[in-house]
C-alpha positions in Angstrom: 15.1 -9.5 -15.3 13.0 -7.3 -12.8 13.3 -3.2 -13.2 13.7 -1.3 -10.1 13.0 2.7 -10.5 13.4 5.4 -8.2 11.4 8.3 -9.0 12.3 11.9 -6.9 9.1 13.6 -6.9 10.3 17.4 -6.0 8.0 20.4 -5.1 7.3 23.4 -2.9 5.2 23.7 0.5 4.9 20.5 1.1 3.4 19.6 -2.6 5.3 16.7 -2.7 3.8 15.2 -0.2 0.7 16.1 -0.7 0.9 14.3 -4.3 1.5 11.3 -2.3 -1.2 11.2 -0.1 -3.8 12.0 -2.8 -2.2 8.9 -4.6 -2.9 6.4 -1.9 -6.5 8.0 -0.9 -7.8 8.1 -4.6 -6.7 4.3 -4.9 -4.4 4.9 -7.9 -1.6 3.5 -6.2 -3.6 0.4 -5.3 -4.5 -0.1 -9.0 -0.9 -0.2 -9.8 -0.1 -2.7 -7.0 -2.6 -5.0 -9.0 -1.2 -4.4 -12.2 0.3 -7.4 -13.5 4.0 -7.5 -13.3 3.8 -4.9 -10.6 6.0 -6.3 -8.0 6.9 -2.8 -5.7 5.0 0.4 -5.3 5.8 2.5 -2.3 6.1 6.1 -1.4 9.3 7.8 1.6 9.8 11.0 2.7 13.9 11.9 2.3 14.4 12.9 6.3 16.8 15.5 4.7 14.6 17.2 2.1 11.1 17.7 3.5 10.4 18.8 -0.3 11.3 15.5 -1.8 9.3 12.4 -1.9 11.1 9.4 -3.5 8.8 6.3 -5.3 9.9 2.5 -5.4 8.6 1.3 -8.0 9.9 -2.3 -8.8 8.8 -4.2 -12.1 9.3 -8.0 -13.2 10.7 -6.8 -16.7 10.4 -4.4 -19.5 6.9 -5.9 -21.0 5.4 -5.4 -17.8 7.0 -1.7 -17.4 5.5 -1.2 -21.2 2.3 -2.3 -20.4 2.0 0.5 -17.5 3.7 3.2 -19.1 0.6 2.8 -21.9 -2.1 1.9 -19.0 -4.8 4.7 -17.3 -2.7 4.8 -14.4 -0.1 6.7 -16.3 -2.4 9.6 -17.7 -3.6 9.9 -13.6 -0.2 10.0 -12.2 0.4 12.9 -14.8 -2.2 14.8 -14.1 -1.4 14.7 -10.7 2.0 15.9 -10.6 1.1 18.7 -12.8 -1.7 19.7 -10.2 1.1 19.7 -7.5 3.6 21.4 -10.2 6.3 18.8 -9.3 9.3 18.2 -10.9 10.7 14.3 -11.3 14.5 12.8 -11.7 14.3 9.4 -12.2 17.1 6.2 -11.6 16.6 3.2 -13.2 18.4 -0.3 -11.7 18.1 -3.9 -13.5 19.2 -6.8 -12.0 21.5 -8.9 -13.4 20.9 -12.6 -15.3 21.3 -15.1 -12.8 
């Protein structure tokens, strides 16, 4: 059962976005795209709020999900979004049993 999560990243003067750009350049979001498991990872900018940058973030099932939540990655997105003083509302979607 894969895990789909929509993560609202939410700051002030373009922090947001910023947060996102310094995730792709410093390869973090690359090293989750590898992690196993990791079946989505991308970043888009709400055309309505220029503040608000919203994460797809798709997972095969909730091992996986563990596994990341505990990995490296975790404590680097972390820091990040408290460099950029963001502030994060999260959805979380499973798909149903076939």
């Amino acid at each position: 059962m894969s895990i789909t999560i929509h993560l609202y990243y939410t700051g002030q003067a373009g922090s947001a976005r910023l947060f996102a750009e310094e995730m792709m350049s410093s390869g973090v979001v690359q090293a989750v795209r590898a992690e196993p498991g990791n079946e989505r990872y991308e970043y888009f900018f709400p055309m309505e709020d220029p503040e608000t940058v919203l994460l797809i973030d798709r997972w095969r099932d909730s091992h996986a999900l563990d596994l990341h939540h505990q990995s490296e990655m975790m404590r680097q997105i972390a820091a990040l979004r408290e460099k950029y003083k963001l502030r994060l509302r999260v959805e979380r979607y499973t798909d149903a049993p076939k």
